[in-house]
N, C-alpha and C positions, 0 to 999 in steps of 0.2 A: 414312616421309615426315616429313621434319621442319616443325615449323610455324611460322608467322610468326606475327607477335606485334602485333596489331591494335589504337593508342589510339586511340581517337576522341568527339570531345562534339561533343553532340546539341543542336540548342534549335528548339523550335517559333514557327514564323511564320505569320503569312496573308500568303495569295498577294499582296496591297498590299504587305507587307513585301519579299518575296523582291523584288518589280519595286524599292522603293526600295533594295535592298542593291545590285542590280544595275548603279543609278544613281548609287551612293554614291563618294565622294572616296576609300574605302578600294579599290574597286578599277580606280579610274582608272587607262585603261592595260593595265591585265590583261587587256582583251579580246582581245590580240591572242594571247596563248596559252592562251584558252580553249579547254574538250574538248565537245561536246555531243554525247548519247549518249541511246538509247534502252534504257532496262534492263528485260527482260520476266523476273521471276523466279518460278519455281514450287516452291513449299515442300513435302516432303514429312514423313511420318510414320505413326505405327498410329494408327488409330480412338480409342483410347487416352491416346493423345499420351505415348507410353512416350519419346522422346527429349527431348523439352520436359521430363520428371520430372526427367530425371538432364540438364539443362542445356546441353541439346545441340539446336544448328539446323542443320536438311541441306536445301540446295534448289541449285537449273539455272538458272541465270541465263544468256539468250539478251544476248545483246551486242554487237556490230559483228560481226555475223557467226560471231561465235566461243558454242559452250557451256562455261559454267565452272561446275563442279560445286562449290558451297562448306561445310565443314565449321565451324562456329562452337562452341566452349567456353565457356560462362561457367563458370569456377569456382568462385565462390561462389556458385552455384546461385540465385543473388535478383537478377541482374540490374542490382547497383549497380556495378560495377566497370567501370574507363572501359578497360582493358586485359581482351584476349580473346584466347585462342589461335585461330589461324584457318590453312584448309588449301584450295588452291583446286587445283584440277586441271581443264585441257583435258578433254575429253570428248564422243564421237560423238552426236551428236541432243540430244534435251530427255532421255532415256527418261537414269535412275539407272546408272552404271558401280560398284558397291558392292567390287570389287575393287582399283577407288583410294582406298578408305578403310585401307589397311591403312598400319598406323603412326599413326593419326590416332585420337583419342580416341571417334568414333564406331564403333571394329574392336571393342574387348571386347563391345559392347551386339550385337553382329550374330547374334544367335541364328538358326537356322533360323526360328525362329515368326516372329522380328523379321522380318526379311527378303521373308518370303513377305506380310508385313502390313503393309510399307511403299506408301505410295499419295499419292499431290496429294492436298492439303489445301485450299488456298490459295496465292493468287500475287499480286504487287503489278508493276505497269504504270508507272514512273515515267521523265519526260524527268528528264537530272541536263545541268546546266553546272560543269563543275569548273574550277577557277585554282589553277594550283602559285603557291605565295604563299613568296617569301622574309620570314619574320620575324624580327628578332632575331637573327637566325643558325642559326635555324631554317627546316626543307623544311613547309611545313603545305599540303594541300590541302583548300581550302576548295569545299563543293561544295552547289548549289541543288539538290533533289530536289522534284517537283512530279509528283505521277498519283493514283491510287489504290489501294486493294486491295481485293483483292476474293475473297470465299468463299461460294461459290455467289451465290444471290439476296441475299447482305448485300454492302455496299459501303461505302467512308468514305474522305474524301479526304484526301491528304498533303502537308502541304508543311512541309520542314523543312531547315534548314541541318545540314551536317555538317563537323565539325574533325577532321581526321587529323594525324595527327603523323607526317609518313614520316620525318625525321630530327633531332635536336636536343633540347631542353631540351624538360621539361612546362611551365613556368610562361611558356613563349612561346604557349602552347597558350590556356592560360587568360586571357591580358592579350589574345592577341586576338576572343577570346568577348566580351568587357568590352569593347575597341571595337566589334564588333559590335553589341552590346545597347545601345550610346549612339547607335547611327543609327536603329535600329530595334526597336520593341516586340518584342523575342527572348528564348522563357521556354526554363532551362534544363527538360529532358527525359532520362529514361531510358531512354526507349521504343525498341526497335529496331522493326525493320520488321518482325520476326519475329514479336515480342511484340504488335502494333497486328493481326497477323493471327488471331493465338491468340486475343486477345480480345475481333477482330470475331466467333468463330466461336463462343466460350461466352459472348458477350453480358454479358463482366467490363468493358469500355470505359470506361462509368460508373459502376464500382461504387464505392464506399468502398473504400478499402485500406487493412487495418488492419496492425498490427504483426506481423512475421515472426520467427522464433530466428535468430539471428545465429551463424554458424558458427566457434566460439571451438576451439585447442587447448592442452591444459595448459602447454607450453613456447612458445608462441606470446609473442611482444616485447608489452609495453607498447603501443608504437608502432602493430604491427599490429590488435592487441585493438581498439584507439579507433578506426582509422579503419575496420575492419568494421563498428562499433556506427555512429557516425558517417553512413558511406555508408548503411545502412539508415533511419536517422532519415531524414536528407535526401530518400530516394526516397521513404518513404511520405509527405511533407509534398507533395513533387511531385505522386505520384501520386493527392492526393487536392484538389486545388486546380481540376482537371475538374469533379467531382461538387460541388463547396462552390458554383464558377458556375454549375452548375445551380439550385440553393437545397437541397439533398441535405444536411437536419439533422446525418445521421450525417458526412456527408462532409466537414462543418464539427468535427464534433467526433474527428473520425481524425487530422483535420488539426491540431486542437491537442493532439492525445495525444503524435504525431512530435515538436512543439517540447517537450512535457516530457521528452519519452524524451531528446531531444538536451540538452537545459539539466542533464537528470541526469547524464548522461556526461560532459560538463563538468567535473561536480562530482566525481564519481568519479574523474577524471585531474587534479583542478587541480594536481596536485604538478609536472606536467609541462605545465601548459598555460599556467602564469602570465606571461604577455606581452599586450604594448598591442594585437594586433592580433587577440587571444583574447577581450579584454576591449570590445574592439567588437561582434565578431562575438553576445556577450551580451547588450550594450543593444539589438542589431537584433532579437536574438529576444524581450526583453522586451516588445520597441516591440509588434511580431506578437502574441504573449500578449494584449497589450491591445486590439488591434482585434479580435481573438476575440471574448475573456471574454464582452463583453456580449453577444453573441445566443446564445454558448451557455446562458449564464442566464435568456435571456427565454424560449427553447424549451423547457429543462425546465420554468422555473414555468409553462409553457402546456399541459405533456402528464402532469406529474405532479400538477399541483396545480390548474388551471382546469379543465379540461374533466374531472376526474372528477364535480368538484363539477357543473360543465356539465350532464354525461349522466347524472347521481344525480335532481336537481331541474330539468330546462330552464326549466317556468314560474316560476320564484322571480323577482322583479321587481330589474332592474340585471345582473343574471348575464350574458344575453348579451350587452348592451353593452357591460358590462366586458370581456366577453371580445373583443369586437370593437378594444376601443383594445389591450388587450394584442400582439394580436394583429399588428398595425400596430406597435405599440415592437417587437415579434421581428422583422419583416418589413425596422423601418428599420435595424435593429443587423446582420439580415444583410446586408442591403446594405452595409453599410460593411465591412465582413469581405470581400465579394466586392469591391470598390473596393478594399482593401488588395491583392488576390493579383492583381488586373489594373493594380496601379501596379507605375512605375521602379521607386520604391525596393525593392520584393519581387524582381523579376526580379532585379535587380543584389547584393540580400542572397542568395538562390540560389545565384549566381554564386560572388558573393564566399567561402560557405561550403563551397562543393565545392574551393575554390582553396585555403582556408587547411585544409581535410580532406588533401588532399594535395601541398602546399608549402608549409605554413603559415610562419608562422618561429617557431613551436612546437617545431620538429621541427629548427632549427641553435638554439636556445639553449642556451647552457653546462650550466644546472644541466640539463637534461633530458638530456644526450649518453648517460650513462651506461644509464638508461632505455630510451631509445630505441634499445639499439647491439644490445638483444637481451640482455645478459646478465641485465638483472632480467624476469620471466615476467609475464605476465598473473594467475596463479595468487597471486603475493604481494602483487599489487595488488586482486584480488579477494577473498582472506581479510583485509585487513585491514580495508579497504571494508565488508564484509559483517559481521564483527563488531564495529567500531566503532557503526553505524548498526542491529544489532540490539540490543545494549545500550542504546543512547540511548533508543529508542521503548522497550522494555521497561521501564526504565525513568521512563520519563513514561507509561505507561499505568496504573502503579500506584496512580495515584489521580484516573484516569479520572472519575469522577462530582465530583471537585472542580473540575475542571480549565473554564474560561470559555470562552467562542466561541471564543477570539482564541488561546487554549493549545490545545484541540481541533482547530484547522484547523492550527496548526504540527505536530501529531503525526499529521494527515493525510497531511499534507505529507512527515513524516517515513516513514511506512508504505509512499507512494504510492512514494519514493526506493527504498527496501528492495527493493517487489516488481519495481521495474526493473530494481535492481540484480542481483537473484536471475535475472532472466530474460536481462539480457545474459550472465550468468557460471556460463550452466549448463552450460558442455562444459568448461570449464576445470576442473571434481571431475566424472570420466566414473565409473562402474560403474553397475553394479544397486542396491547398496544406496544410493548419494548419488542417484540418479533417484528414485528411491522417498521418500527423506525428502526429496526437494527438492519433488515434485510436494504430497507432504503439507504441507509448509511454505508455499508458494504458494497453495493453497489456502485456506488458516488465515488468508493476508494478504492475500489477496484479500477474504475476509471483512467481516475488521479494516478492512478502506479501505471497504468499501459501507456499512459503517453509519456509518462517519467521516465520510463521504461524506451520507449521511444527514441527518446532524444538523449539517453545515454548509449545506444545502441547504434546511433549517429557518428557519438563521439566512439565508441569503440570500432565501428565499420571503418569510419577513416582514418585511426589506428593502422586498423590491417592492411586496410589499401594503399597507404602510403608505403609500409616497410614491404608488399608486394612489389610499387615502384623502385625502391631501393633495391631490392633483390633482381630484380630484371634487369634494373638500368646499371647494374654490376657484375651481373656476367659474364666473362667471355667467354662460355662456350654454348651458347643458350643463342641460336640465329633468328629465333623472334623477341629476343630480348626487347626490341624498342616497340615490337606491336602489344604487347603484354606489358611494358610501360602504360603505351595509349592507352588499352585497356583497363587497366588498374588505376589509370586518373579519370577514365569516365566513371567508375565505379564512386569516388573517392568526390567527383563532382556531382552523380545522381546524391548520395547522401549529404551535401553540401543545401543542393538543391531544397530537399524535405526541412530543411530545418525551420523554416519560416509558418509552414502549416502544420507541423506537427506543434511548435511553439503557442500559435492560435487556440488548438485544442484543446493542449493543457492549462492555456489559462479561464477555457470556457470551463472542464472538467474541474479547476480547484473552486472556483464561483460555486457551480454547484457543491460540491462537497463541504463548503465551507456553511453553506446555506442548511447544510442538512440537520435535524434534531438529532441529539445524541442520543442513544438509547437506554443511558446509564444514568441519564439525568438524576430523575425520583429519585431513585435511591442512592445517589450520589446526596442530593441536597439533604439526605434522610440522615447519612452518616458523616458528613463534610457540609456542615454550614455553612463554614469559610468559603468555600467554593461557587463560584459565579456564572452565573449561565451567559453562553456566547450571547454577542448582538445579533444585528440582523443583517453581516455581513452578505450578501451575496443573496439576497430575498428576492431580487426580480431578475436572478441570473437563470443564465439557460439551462436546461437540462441536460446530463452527460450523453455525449455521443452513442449512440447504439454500435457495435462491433460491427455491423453494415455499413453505415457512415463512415463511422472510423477508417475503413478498410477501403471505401471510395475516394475519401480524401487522398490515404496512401497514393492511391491508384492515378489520381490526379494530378498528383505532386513529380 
């Protein structure tokens, strides 16, 4: 059976929205060949959820009458890709016909065990109004979906627009998401309706979503490389903007890992990304960095560094009213972080960087053609990447304990780059022995970042608890103003304190790291002659602290 080839984006509305899109100037008119339909569809799979592993949704969608049995592919297995192979066959009743899966990427997985283990999981109940939309010279149906889903006793309600592209151009696709998102509050979305069921039913809806491996091949384009990396930054920024409007600490800081992941990548491809419309897309994520930053720093100085002091001494006089104003600065800093991802300009930056991921005009610029055509590999962009930026930090580690606030958080910074980069471009050097020195290597700079991390965390803690002091000891109407002084300079002298053993750490952690085998080596030497293997810097150095250790020393300090 051959398959059809399904684009379609996604964006989340409330039901206020769907009635005003319905009313909107955009489809004045259209009502006269509108379709409206009741879709009852029931999802199946193992207990297991062995077809969800390997990327694959099977369920019976009841219809006007008609049952259509449908076959869904994501082939990058993460759920970012706005193209799916999709296989849909007629079929007698609700009950599974598994003998029309053959030729369709759901026949290899059909084991006997499969098979006899397949069962309803989950089903979702949705009214849809669809409008076949001429665009641009484009077929796009634009379609209102509004019900539920539902798995067993859990339920959660739906409503969401969907863009099809039955015939024409992509970028007619994405210009009219962007007028849509100008009539109404419309966040772009990943989520299929398969996925909202899987994750009413393990209770992941709200979780944090952290960062996924990105599914790289050695002779894989340039071109392809970035927008894999790319499409997964953007999903996890998506799909973590749920959990951040809850007030979800972690889900606030998933949410700014995705903008570094992506601002990394950036920087990893700038050789092909240098255009005006690239160099936007940078100041918008800056902009977002900065409605961050601040609550993620008022939360750690509140879990790392108040409340131990907190629950060490409660009765100490000022401690908990300080903690109490602290506590309010995190509260008002997330709030502004949640105002950021429930404003325009976020939905339409969303928007905008799904659109220039895959239309960009990155991707027709001259100097990149050559890049982008396939003939240079992810591979020579990866070992030059990856050895340029381990020599750098290795090099500015060497004299680590000289090095100021201001030169330690650049070689944070530089570390934090590394271990990205290491992690997007792990399938591009495949074997046993490069898995092996890469996980050692990662490891080693994982290290290197927590205590780098550390001791800029040092210098931002006594940041805060100085302009705490200042705040208190300028009061006048505040009667524990000089105990919440006290307090805020013992805070301000505990992290004075750590600085001496966290310093130790990091220079036992860069020894090792510096000592580790790159795992790019081979094929670095294969495609860069020029290039020179590290010495034997750091060869009888210690091994990096285990996060036990690590966290003892803390504790000691």
């Amino acid at each position: 059976m051959k398959a059809a080839r399904e684009v379609e984006l996604k964006l989340e509305v409330s039901v206020e929205g769907l009635r005003q899109l319905e009313r909107s100037r955009l489809l004045r008119g259209k009502h006269l060949s509108r379709d409206r339909a009741k879709l009852v569809s029931v999802y199946f799979d193992t207990r297991k959820f062995k077809l969800r592993k390997k990327g694959i949704s099977l369920r019976v969608r009841h219809m006007n009458g008609q049952h259509l049995q449908g076959i869904k592919c994501d082939e990058s297995g993460n759920g970012t890709t706005l193209s799916r192979n999709e296989w849909e066959t007629e079929v007698n009743g609700k009950d599974l016909d598994l003998e029309a899966t053959r030729g369709t990427a759901l026949e290899p997985l059909l084991s006997r065990k499969i098979r006899r283990d397949l069962r309803p999981i989950f089903e979702t109940r949705v009214r849809r109004t669809a409008y076949p939309i001429r665009y641009e010279d484009s077929d796009i149906e634009l379609s209102f979906d509004e019900g539920r889903v539902e798995a067993g006793r859990r339920s959660s309600r739906l409503y969401e627009v969907e863009l099809e592209l039955k015939h024409g151009q992509l970028p007619a696709l994405f210009r009219l998401a962007h007028q849509l998102a100008k009539h109404v509050p419309a966040a772009l979305s990943f989520k299929s309706k398969a996925d909202r069921g899987y994750q009413l039913l393990t209770g992941d809806a709200s979780r944090p979503v952290k960062a996924f491996r990105v599914k790289l091949t050695p002779d894989q384009s340039a071109r392809a490389a970035f927008q894999s990396i790319a499409r997964a930054c953007l999903y996890q920024l998506c799909a973590n903007t749920g959990p951040l409007r809850g007030g979800d600490a972690e889900g606030l800081h998933q949410a700014r890992v995705s903008i570094r992941r992506l601002r990394v990548a950036i920087s990893l491809f700038s050789d092909v990304l240098s255009d005006k419309q690239t160099d936007g897309i940078k100041r918008e994520l800056k902009w977002l960095t900065g409605e961050f930053g601040p609550a993620r720093e008022a939360d750690v100085f509140v879990q790392h560094v108040v409340k131990p002091v907190a629950e060490a001494d409660p009765k100490t006089r000022g401690v908990s009213d300080l903690t109490d104003d602290i506590i309010k600065v995190r509260n008002t800093e997330l709030a502004r972080a949640q105002c950021a991802v429930d404003s325009t300009r976020f939905r339409a930056l969303a928007i905008e960087v799904l659109t220039w991921i895959e239309t960009g005009n990155w991707m027709r610029a001259d100097h990149a053609r050559k890049d982008l055509s396939g003939k240079g590999t992810v591979v020579e962009t990866a070992a030059e990447q990856l050895n340029r930026r381990y020599q750098k930090l290795v090099q500015s580690g060497k004299r680590l304990d000289a090095l100021n606030p201001r030169q330690r958080h650049k070689m944070r910074i530089a570390a934090k780059k590394l271990r990205y980069a290491s992690e997007f471009f792990a399938d591009a050097f495949p074997g046993g022995k490069a898995a092996r020195r890469r996980k050692r290597f990662i490891a080693g700079l994982k290290e290197l970042q927590v205590c780098l991390g550390d001791l800029n965390d040092i210098v931002v803690n006594q940041r805060i608890s100085a302009s705490l002091v200042n705040s208190a000891t300028t009061s006048e109407r505040d009667n524990n103003a000089a105990w919440k002084a006290f307090a805020a300079g013992r805070l301000c002298g505990r992290e004075e304190g750590r600085l001496s053993s966290v310093m130790k750490a990091a220079t036992r952690a860069y020894k090792a790291f510096a000592g580790a085998k790159r795992f790019w080596n081979e094929r670095l030497d294969e495609n860069h002659s020029t290039c020179h293997k590290h010495g034997n810097a750091g060869k009888h150095s210690r091994p990096p602290l285990t996060a036990r250790r690590r966290q003892a020393a803390h504790r000691a300090s």
